[in-house]
CHARMM internal coordinates of N, CA and C (Angstrom, degrees):
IC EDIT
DIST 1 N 1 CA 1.4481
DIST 1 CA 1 C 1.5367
ANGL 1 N 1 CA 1 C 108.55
DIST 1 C 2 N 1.5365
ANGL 1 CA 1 C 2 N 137.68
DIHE 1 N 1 CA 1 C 2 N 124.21
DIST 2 N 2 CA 0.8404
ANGL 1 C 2 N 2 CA 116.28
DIHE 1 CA 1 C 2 N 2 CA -166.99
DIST 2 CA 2 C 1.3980
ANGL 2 N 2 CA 2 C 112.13
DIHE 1 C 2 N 2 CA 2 C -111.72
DIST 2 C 3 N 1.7670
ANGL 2 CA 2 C 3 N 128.22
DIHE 2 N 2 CA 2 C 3 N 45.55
DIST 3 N 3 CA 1.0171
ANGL 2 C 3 N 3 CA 132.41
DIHE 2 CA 2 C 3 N 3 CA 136.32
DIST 3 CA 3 C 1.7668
ANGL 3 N 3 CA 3 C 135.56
DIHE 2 C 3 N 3 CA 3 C -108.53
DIST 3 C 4 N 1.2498
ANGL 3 CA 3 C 4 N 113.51
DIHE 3 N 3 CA 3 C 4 N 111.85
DIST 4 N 4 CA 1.2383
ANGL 3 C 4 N 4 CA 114.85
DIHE 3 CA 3 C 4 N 4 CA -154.28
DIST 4 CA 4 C 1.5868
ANGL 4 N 4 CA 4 C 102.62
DIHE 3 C 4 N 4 CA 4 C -111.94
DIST 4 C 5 N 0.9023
ANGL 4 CA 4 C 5 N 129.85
DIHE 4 N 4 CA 4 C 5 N -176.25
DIST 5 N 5 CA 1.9058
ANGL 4 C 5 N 5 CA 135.35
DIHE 4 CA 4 C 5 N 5 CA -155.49
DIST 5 CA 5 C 1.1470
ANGL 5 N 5 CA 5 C 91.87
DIHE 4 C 5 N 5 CA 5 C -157.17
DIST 5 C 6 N 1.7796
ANGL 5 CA 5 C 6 N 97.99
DIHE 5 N 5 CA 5 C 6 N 158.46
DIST 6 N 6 CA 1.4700
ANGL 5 C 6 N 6 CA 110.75
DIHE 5 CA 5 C 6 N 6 CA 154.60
DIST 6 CA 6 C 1.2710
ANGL 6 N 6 CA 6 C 97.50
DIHE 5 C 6 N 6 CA 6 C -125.61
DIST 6 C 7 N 1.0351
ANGL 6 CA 6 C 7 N 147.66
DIHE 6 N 6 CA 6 C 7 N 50.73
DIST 7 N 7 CA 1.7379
ANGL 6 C 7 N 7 CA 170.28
DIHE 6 CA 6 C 7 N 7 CA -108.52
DIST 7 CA 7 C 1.5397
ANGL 7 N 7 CA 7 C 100.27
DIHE 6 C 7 N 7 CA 7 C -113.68
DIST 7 C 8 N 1.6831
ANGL 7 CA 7 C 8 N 104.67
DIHE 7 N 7 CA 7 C 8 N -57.87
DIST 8 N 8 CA 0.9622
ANGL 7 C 8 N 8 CA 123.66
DIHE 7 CA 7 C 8 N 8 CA 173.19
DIST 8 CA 8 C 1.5881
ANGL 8 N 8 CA 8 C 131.22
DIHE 7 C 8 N 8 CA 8 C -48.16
DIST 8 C 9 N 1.3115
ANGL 8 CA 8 C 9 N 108.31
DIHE 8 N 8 CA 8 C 9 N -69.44
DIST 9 N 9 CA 1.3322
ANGL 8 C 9 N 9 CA 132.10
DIHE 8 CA 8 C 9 N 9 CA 170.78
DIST 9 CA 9 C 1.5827
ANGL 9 N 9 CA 9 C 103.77
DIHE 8 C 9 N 9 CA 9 C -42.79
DIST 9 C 10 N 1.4434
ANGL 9 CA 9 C 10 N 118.36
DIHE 9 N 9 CA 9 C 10 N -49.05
DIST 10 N 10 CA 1.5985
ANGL 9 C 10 N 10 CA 124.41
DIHE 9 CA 9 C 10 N 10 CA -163.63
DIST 10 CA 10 C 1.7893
ANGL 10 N 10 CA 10 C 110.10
DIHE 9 C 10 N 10 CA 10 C -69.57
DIST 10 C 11 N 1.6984
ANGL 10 CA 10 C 11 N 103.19
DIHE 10 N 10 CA 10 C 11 N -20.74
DIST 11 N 11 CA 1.3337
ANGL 10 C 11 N 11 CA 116.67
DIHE 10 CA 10 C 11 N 11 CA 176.70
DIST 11 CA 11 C 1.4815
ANGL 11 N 11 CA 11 C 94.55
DIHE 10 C 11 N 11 CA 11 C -80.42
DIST 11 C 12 N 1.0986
ANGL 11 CA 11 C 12 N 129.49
DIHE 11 N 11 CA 11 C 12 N -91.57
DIST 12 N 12 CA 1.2481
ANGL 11 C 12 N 12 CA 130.83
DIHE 11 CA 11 C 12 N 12 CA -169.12
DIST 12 CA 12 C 1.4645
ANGL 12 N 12 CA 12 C 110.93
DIHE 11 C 12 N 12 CA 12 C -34.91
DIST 12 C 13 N 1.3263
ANGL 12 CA 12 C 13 N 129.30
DIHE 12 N 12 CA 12 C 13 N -39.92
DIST 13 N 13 CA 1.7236
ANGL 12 C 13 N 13 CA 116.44
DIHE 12 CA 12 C 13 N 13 CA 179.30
DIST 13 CA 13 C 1.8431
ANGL 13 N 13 CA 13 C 86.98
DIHE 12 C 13 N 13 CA 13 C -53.31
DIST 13 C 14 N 1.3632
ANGL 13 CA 13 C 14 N 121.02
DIHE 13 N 13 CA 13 C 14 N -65.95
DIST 14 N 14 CA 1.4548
ANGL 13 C 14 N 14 CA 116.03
DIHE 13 CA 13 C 14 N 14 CA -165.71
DIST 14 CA 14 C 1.6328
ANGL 14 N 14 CA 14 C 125.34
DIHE 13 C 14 N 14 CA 14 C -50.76
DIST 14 C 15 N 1.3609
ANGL 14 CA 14 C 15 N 110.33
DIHE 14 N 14 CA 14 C 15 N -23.54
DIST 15 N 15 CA 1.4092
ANGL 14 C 15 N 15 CA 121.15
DIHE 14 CA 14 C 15 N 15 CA -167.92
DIST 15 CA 15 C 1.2383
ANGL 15 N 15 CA 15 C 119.38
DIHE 14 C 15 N 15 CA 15 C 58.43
DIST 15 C 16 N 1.5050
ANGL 15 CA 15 C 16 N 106.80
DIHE 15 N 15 CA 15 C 16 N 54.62
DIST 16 N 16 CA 1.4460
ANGL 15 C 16 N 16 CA 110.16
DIHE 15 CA 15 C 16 N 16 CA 166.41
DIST 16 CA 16 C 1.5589
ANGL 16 N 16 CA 16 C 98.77
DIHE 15 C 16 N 16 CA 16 C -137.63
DIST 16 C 17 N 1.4895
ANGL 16 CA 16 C 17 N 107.75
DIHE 16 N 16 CA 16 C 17 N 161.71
DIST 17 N 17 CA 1.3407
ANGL 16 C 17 N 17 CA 133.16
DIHE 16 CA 16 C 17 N 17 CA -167.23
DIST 17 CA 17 C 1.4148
ANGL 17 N 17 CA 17 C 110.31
DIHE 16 C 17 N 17 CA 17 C -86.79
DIST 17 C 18 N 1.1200
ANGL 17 CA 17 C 18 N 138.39
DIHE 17 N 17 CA 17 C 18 N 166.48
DIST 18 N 18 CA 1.7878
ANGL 17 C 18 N 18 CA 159.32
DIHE 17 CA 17 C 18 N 18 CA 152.39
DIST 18 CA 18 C 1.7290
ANGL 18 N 18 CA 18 C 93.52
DIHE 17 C 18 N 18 CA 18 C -5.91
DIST 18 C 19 N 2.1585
ANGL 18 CA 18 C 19 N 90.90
DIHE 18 N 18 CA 18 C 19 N -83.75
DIST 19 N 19 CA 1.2943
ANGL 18 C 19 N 19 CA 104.03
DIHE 18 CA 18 C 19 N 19 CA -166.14
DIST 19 CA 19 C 1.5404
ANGL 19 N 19 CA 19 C 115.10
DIHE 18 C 19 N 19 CA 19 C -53.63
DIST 19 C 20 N 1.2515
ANGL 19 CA 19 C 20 N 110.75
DIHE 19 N 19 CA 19 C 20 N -26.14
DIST 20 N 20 CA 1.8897
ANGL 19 C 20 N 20 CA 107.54
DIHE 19 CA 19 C 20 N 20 CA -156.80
DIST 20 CA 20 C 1.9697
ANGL 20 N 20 CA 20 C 97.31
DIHE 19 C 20 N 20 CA 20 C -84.80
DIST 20 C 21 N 1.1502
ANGL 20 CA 20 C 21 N 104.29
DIHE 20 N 20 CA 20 C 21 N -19.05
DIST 21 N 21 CA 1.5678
ANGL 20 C 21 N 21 CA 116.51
DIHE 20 CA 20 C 21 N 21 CA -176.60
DIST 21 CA 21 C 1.4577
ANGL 21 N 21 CA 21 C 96.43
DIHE 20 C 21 N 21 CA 21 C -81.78
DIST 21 C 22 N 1.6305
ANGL 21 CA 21 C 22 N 125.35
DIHE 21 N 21 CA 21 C 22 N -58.09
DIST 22 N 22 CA 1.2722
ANGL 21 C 22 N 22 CA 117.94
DIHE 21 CA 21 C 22 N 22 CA -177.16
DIST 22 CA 22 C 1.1894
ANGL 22 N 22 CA 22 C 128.66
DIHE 21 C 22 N 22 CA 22 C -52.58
DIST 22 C 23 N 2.0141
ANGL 22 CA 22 C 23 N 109.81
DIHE 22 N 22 CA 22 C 23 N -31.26
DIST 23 N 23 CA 1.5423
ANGL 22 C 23 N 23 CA 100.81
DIHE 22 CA 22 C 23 N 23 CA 154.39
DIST 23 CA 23 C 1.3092
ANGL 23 N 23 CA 23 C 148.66
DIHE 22 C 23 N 23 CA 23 C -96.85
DIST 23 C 24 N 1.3378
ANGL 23 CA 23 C 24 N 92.29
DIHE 23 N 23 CA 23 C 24 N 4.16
DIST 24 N 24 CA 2.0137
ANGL 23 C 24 N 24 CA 102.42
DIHE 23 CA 23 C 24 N 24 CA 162.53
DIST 24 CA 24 C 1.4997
ANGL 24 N 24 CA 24 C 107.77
DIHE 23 C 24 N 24 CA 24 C -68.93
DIST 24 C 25 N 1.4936
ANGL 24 CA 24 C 25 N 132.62
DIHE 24 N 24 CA 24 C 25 N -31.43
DIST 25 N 25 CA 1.3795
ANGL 24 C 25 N 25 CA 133.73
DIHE 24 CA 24 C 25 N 25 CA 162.75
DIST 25 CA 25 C 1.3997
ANGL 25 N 25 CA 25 C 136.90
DIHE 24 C 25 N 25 CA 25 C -102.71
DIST 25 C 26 N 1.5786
ANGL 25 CA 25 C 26 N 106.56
DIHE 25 N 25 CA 25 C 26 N 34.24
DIST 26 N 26 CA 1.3479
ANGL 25 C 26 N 26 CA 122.84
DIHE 25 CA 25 C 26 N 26 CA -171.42
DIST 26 CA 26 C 1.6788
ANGL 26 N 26 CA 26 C 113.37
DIHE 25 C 26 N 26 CA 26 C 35.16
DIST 26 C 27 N 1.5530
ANGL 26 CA 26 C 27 N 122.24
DIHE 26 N 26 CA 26 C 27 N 66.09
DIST 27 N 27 CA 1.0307
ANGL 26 C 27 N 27 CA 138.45
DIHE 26 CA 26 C 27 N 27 CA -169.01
DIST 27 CA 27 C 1.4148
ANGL 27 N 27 CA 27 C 105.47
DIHE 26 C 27 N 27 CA 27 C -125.57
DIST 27 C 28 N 1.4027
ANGL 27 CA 27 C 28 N 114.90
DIHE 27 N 27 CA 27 C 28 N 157.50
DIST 28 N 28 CA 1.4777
ANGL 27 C 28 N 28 CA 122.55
DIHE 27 CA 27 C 28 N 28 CA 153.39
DIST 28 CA 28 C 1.6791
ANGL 28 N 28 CA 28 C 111.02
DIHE 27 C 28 N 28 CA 28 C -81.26
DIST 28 C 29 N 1.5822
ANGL 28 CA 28 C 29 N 112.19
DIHE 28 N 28 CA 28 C 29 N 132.59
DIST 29 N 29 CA 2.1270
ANGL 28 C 29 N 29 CA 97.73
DIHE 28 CA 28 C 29 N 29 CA 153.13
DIST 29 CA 29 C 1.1735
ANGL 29 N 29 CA 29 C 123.84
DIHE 28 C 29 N 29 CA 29 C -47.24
DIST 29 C 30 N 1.0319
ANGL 29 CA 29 C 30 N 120.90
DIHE 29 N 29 CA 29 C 30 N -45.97
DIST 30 N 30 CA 1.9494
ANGL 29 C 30 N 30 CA 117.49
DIHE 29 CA 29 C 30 N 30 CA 153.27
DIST 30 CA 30 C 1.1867
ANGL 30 N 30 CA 30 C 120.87
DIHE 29 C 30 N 30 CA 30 C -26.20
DIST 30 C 31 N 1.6465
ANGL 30 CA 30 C 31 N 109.70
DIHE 30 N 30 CA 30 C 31 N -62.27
DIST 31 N 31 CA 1.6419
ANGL 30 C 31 N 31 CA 108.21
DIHE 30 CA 30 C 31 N 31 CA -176.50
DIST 31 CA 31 C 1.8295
ANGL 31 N 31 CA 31 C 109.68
DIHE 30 C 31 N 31 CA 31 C -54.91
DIST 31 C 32 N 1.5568
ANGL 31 CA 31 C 32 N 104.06
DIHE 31 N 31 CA 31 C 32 N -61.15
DIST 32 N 32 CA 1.3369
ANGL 31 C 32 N 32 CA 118.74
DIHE 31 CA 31 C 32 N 32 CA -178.01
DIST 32 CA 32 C 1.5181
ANGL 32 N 32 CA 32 C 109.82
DIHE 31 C 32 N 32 CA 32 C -41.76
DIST 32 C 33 N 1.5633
ANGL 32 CA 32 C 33 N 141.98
DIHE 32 N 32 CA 32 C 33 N -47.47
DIST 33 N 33 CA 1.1443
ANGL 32 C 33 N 33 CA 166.61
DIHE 32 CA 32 C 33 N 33 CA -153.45
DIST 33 CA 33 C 1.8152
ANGL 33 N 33 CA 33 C 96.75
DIHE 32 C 33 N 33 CA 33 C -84.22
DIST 33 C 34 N 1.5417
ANGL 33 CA 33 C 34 N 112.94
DIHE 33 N 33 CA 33 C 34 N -45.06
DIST 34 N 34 CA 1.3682
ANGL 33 C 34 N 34 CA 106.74
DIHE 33 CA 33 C 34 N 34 CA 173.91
DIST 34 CA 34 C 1.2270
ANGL 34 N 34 CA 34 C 114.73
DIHE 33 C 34 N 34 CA 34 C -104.30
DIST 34 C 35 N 1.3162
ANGL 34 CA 34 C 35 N 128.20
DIHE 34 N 34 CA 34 C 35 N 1.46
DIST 35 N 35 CA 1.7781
ANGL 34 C 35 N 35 CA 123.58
DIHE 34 CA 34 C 35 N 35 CA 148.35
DIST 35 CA 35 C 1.5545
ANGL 35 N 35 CA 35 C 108.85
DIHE 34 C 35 N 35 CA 35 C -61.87
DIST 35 C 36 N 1.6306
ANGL 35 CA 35 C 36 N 121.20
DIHE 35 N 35 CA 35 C 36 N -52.55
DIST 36 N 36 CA 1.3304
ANGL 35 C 36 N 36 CA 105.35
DIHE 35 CA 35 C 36 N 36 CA -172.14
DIST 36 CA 36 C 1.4595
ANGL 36 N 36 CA 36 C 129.63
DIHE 35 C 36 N 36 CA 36 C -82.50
DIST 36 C 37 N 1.6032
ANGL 36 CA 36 C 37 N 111.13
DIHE 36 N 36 CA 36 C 37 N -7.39
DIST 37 N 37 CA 1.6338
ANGL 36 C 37 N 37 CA 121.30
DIHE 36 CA 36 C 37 N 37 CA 142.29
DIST 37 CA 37 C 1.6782
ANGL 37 N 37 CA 37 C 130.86
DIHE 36 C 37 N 37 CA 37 C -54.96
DIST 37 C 38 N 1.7274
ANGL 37 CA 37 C 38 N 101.98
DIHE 37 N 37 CA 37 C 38 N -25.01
DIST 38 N 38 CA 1.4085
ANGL 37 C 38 N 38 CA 89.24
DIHE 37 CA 37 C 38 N 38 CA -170.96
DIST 38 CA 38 C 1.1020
ANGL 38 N 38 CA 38 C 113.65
DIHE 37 C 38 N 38 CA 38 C 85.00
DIST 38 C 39 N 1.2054
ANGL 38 CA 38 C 39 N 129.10
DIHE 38 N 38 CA 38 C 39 N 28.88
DIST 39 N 39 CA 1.3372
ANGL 38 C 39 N 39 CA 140.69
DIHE 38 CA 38 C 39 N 39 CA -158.52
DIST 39 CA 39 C 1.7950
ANGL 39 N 39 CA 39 C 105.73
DIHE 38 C 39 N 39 CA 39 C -111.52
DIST 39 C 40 N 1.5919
ANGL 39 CA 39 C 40 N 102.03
DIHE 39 N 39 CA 39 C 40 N -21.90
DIST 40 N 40 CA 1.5138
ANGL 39 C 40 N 40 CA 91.40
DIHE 39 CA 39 C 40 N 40 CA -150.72
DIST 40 CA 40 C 1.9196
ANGL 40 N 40 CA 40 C 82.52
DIHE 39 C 40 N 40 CA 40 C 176.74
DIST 40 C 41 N 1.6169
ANGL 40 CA 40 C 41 N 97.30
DIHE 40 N 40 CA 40 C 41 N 119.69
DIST 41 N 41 CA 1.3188
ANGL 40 C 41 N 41 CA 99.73
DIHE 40 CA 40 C 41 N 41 CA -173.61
DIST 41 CA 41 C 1.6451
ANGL 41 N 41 CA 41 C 108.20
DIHE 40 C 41 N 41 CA 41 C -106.41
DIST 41 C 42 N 1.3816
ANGL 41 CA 41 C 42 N 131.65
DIHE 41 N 41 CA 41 C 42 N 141.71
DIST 42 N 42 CA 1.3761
ANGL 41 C 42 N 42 CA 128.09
DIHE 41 CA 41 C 42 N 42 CA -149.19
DIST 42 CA 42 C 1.5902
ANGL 42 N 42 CA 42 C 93.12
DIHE 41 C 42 N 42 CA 42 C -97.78
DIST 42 C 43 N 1.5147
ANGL 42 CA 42 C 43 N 112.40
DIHE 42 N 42 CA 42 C 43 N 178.71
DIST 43 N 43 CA 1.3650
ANGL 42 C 43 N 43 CA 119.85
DIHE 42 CA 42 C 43 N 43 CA -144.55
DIST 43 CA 43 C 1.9469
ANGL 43 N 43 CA 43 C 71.52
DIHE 42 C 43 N 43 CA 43 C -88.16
DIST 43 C 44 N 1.1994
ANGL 43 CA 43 C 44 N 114.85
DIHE 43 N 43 CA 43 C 44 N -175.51
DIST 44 N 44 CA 1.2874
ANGL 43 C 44 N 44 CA 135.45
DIHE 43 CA 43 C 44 N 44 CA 146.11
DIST 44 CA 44 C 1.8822
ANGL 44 N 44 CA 44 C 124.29
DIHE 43 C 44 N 44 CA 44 C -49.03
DIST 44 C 45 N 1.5278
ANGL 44 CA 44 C 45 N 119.69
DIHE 44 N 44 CA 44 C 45 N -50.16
DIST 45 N 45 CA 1.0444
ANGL 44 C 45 N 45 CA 122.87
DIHE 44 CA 44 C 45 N 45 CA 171.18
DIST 45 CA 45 C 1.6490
ANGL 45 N 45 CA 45 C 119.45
DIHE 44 C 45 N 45 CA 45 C -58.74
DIST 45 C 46 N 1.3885
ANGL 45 CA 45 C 46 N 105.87
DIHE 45 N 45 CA 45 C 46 N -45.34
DIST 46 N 46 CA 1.8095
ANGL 45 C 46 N 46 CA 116.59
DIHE 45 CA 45 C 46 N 46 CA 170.53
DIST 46 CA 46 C 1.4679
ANGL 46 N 46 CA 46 C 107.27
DIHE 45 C 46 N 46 CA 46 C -72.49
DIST 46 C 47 N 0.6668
ANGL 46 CA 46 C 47 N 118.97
DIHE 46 N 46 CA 46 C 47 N -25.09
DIST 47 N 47 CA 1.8401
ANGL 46 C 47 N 47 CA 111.32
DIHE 46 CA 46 C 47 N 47 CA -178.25
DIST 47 CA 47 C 1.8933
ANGL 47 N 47 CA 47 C 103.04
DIHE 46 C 47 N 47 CA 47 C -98.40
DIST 47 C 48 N 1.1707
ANGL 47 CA 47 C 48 N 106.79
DIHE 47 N 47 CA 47 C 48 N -0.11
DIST 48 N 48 CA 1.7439
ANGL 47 C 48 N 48 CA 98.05
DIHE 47 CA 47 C 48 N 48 CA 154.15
DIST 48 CA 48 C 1.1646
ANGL 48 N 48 CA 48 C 113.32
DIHE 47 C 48 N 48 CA 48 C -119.84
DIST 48 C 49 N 1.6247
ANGL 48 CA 48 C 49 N 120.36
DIHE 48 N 48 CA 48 C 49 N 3.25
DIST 49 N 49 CA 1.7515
ANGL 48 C 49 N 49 CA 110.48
DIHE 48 CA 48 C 49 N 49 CA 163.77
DIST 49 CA 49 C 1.6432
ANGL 49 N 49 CA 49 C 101.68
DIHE 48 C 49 N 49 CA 49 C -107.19
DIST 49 C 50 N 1.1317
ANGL 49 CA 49 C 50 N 112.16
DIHE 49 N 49 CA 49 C 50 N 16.19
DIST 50 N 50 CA 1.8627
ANGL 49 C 50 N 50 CA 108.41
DIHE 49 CA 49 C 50 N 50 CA 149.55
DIST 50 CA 50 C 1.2498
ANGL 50 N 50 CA 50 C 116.41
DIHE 49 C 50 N 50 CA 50 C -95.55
DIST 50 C 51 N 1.5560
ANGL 50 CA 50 C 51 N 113.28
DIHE 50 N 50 CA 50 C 51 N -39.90
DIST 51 N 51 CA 1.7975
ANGL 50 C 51 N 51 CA 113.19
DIHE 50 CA 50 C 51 N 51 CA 172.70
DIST 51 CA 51 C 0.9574
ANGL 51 N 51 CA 51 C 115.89
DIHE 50 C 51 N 51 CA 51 C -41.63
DIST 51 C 52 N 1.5972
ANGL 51 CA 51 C 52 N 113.67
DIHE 51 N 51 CA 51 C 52 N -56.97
DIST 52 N 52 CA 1.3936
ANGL 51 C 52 N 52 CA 140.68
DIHE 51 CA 51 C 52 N 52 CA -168.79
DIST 52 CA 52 C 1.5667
ANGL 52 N 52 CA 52 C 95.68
DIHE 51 C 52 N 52 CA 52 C -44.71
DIST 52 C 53 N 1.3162
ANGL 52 CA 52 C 53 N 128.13
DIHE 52 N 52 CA 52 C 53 N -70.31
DIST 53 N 53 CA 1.8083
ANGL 52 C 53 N 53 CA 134.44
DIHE 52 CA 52 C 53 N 53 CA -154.11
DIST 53 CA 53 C 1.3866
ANGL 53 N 53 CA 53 C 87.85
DIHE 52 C 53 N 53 CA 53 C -67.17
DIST 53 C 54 N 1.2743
ANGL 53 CA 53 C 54 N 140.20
DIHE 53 N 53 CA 53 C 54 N -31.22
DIST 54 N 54 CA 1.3147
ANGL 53 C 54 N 54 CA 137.73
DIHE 53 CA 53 C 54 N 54 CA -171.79
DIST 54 CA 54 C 1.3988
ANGL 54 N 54 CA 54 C 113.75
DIHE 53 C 54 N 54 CA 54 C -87.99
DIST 54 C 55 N 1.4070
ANGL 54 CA 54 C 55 N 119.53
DIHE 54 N 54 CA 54 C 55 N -24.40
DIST 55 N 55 CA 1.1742
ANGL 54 C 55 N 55 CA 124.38
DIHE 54 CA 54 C 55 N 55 CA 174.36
DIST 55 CA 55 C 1.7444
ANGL 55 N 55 CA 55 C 112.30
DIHE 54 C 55 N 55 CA 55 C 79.24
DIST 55 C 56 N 1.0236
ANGL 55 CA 55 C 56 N 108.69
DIHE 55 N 55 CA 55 C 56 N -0.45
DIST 56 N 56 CA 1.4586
ANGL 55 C 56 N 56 CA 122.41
DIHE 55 CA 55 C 56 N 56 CA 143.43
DIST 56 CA 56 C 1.2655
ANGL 56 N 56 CA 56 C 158.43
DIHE 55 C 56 N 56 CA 56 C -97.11
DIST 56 C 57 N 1.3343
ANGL 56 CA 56 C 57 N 137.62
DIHE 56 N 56 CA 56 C 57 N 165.64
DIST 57 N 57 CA 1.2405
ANGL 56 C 57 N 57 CA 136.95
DIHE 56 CA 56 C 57 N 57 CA -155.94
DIST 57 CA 57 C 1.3625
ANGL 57 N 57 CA 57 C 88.98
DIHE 56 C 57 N 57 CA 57 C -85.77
DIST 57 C 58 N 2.1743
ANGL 57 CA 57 C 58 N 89.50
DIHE 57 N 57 CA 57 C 58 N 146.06
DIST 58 N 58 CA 1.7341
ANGL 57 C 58 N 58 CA 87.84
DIHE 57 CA 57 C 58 N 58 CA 177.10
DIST 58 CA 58 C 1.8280
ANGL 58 N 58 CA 58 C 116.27
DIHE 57 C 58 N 58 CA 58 C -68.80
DIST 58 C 59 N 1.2837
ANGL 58 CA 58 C 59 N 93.85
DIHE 58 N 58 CA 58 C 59 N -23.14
DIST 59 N 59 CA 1.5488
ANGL 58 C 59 N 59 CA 93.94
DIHE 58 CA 58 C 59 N 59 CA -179.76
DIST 59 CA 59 C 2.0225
ANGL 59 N 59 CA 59 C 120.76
DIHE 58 C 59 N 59 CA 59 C -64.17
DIST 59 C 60 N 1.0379
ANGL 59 CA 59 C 60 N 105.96
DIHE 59 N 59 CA 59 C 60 N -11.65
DIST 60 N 60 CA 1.3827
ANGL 59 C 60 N 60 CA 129.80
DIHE 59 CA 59 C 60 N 60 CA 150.17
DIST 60 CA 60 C 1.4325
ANGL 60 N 60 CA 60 C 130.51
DIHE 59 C 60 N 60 CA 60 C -51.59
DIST 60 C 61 N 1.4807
ANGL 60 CA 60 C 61 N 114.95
DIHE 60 N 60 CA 60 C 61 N -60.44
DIST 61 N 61 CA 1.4091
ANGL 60 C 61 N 61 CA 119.02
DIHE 60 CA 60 C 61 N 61 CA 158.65
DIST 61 CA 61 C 1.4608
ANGL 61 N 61 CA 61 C 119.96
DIHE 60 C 61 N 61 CA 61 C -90.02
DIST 61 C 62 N 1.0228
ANGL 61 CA 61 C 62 N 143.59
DIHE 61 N 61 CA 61 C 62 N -29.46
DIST 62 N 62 CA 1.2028
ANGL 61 C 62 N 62 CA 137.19
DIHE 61 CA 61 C 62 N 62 CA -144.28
DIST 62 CA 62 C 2.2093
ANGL 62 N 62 CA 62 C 84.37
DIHE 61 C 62 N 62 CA 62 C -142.02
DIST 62 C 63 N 1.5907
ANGL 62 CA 62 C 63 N 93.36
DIHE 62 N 62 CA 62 C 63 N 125.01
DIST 63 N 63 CA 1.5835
ANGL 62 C 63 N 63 CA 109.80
DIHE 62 CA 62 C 63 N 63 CA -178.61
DIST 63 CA 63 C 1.8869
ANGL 63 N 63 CA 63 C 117.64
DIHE 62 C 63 N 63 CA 63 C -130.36
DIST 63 C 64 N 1.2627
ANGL 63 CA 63 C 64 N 84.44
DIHE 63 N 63 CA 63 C 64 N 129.70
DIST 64 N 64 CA 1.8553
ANGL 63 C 64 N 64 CA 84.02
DIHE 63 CA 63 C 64 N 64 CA -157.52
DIST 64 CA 64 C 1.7630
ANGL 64 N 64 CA 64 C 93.39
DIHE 63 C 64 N 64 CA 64 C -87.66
DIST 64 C 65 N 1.1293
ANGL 64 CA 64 C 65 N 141.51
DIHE 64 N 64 CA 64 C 65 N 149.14
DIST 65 N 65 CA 1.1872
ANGL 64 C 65 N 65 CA 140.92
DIHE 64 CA 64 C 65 N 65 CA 177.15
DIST 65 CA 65 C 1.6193
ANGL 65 N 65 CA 65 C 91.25
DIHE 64 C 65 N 65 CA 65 C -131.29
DIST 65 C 66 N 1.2511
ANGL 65 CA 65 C 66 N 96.54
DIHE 65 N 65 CA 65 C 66 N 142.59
DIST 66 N 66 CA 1.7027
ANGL 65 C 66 N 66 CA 114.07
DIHE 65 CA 65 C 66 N 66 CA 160.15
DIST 66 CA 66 C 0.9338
ANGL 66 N 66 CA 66 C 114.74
DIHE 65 C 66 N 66 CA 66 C -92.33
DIST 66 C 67 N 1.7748
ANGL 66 CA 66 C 67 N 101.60
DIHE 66 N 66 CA 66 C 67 N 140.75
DIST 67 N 67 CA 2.0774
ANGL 66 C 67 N 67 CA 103.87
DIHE 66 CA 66 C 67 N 67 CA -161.88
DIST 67 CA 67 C 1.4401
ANGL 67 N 67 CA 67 C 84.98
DIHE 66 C 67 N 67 CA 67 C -92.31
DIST 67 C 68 N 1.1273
ANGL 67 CA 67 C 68 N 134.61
DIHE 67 N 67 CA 67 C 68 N 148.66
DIST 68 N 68 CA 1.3095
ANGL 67 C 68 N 68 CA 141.90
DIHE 67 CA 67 C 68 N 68 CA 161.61
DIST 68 CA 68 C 1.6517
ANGL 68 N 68 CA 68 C 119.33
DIHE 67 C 68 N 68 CA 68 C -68.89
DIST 68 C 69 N 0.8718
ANGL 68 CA 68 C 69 N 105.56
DIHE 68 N 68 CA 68 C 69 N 161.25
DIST 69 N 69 CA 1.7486
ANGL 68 C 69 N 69 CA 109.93
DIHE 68 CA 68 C 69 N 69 CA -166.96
DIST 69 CA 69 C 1.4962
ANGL 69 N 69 CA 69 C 111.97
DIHE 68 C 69 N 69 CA 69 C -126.07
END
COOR INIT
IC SEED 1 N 1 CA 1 C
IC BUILD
């Protein structure tokens, strides 16, 4: 998949959990839980109200790689 996160890491600098992240961005822990698997890439609007709580750029957490051909 060639969008990958540091989703994870950005929670833990903050010390907050799945759920407490999913509701600073009107999210499910599910949703949050399958962004930082790579499971499931978030719309544009959710991936700038996670920057936002982090106070960083989405291009910071979240890294687009080109699949090669």
């Amino acid at each position: 998949m060639p969008l990958n996160n540091r989703l994870k890491e950005y929670r833990a600098r903050l010390g907050i959990n799945q759920r407490q992240l999913g509701a600073m961005v009107g999210a499910s822990r599910q949703t949050v839980s399958l962004i930082e698997r790579g499971d499931y890439s978030p719309s544009v609007t959710l991936a700038l109200k996670i920057a936002k709580v982090f106070s960083a750029s989405v291009e910071d957490i979240f890294i687009y790689e080109e699949e090669e051909v």
